[in-house]
Structure formats: structure tokens, C-alpha cells
N, C-alpha and C positions, 0 to 999 in steps of 0.2 A: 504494500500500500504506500501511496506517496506521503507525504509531509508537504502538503497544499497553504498550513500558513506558519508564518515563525511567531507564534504566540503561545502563551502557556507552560507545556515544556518544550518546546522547541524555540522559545524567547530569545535563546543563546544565541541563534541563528542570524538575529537580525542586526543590523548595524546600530540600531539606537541601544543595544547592551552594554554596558559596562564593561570596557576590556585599554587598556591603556595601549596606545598603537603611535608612533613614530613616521614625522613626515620632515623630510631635508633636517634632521638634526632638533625637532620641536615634540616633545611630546601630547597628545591629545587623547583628554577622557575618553572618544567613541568612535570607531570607525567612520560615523558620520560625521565628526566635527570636524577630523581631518579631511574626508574625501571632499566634505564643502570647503574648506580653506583652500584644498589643492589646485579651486577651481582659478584663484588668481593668482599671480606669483609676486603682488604687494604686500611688502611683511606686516603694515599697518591694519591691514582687512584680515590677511590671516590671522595677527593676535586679537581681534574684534569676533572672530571665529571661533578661535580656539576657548575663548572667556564667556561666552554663554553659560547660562544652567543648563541648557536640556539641549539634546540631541535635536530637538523639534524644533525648537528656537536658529540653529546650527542651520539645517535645511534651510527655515523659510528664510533664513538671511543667507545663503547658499545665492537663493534664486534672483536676489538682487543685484550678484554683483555683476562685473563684467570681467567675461569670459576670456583668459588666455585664448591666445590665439592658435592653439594646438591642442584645446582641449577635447575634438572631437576623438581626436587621434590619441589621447592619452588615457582618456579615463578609462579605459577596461584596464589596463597595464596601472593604473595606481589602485584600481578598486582590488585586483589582485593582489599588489603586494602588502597592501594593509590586511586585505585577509589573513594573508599570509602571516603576516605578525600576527594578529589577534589568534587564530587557530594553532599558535607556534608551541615549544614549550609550555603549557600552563592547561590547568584543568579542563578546558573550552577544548583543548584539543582532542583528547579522550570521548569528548560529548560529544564532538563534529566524527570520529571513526563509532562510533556507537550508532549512528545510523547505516551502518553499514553500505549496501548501494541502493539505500532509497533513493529516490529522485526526489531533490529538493525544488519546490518550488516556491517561489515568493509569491502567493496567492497574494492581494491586495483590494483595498475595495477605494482607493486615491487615483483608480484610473492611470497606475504607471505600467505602461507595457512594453516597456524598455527593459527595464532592472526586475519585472516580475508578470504577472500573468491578472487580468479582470477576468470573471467568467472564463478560462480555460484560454485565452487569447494573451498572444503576447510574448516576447523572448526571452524572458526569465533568463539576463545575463547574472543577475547577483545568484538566484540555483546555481547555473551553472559554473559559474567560476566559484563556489562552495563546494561542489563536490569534486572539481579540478583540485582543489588546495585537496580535498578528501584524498580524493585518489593521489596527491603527493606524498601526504603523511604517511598513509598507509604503507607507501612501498619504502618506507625510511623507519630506523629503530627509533623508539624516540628520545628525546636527547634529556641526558640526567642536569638538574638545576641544584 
């Protein structure tokens, strides 16, 4: 059976979780605080990013800013590598190989059908590039802290 939304126990899944992730040398509460700062490469909007409360807050100030100019071209390769920190070493990683090869999908009801799927539509690249990190950990011992 799939994992159609990242709520409940599968909360871990989502990027508004709690996990401390690393972007050009800055650390960020949430994979969304960084993926939304990454979007400009001004360090005064990134630290106005990174200093929010909530992951939500992060996003809708995400959508304000203005766009590097390569960021169509870069965001899967950063939303990657944050993943990849967050599912790195650390309990999160355990939970992410514990779904074994279900198909993750970022069901959503925000209408993104970019990063997850509305009613069954849609590319679901954050699934996907979660169970890519999955499938990485998996074939790697895990590293002692």
C-alpha cells in the first residue's frame, strides 16, 4: 500500500518537520526554511528566511521573493541534497528505510502538483526524490555518530 500523505506517522516525511539541514555553510530549522532561502542567493532575505517561526511562515515568504536566475535548473539538485542531510545519520533515517519500497507520495490538498500529487495527479518530485535518498541509504551501512 502507498503512503499517499506525510501526516500523522509519516509527519517525518514532510519538509515542514523538524530536522536541522545545512545550506552554503548556514544552518536551518527545516528543510523548508532552507529550500525557500535557496531560492535567492541574497544573504539578507536568506537570514529573513532562515528566522521565521514556522516552516509555513518560510514558504509563504519563499513565494515573495525573487527568483535566482537558475533556479528552475536547480531546485530538484538542492531539494535532494537537503534531503539528503535530513535522512543522513540521525533517527529520521531509520524511519525513511522502514518504509521499505512503499511509494511515497506527497498527496496534498494546496493544489501542488509539482513536488506532490491533488487527487492522484501530478509529479510527486519530493516522493520521488525520498525514496531516491531511500534507495541510497539502503544500499550504504549506516554511519556510526
Amino acid at each position: 500500500m502507498d503512503i499517499t500523505e506525510f501526516r500523522g506517522a509519516y509527519r517525518f516525511l514532510s519538509n515542514f518537520y523538524p530536522a536541522s539541514v545545512r545550506l552554503d555553510g548556514v544552518t536551518y530549522s527545516t528543510v523548508e526554511h532552507a529550500f525557500q532561502a535557496a531560492k535567492t542567493t541574497e544573504p539578507r532575505l536568506r537570514r529573513a528566511v532562515r528566522d521565521v517561526a514556522t516552516p509555513g511562515i518560510a514558504k509563504k515568504l519563499g513565494r515573495s521573493l525573487t527568483l535566482r536566475k537558475d533556479w528552475e535548473s536547480v531546485k530538484l539538485g538542492v531539494m535532494l541534497e537537503l534531503l539528503r542531510q535530513k535522512f543522513g545519520p540521525s533517527p529520521l533515517r531509520d524511519l525513511l528505510l522502514e518504509t521499505g519500497t512503499t511509494r511515497l507520495i506527497e498527496g496534498n490538498t494546496w493544489n501542488d502538483r509539482f513536488w506532490g500529487k491533488v487527487d492522484g495527479e501530478g509529479e510527486n518530485h519530493l516522493g520521488r526524490l525520498l525514496m531516491q535518498v531511500r534507495d541510497e541509504l539502503g544500499q550504504k551501512p549506516p554511519v556510526k555518530t
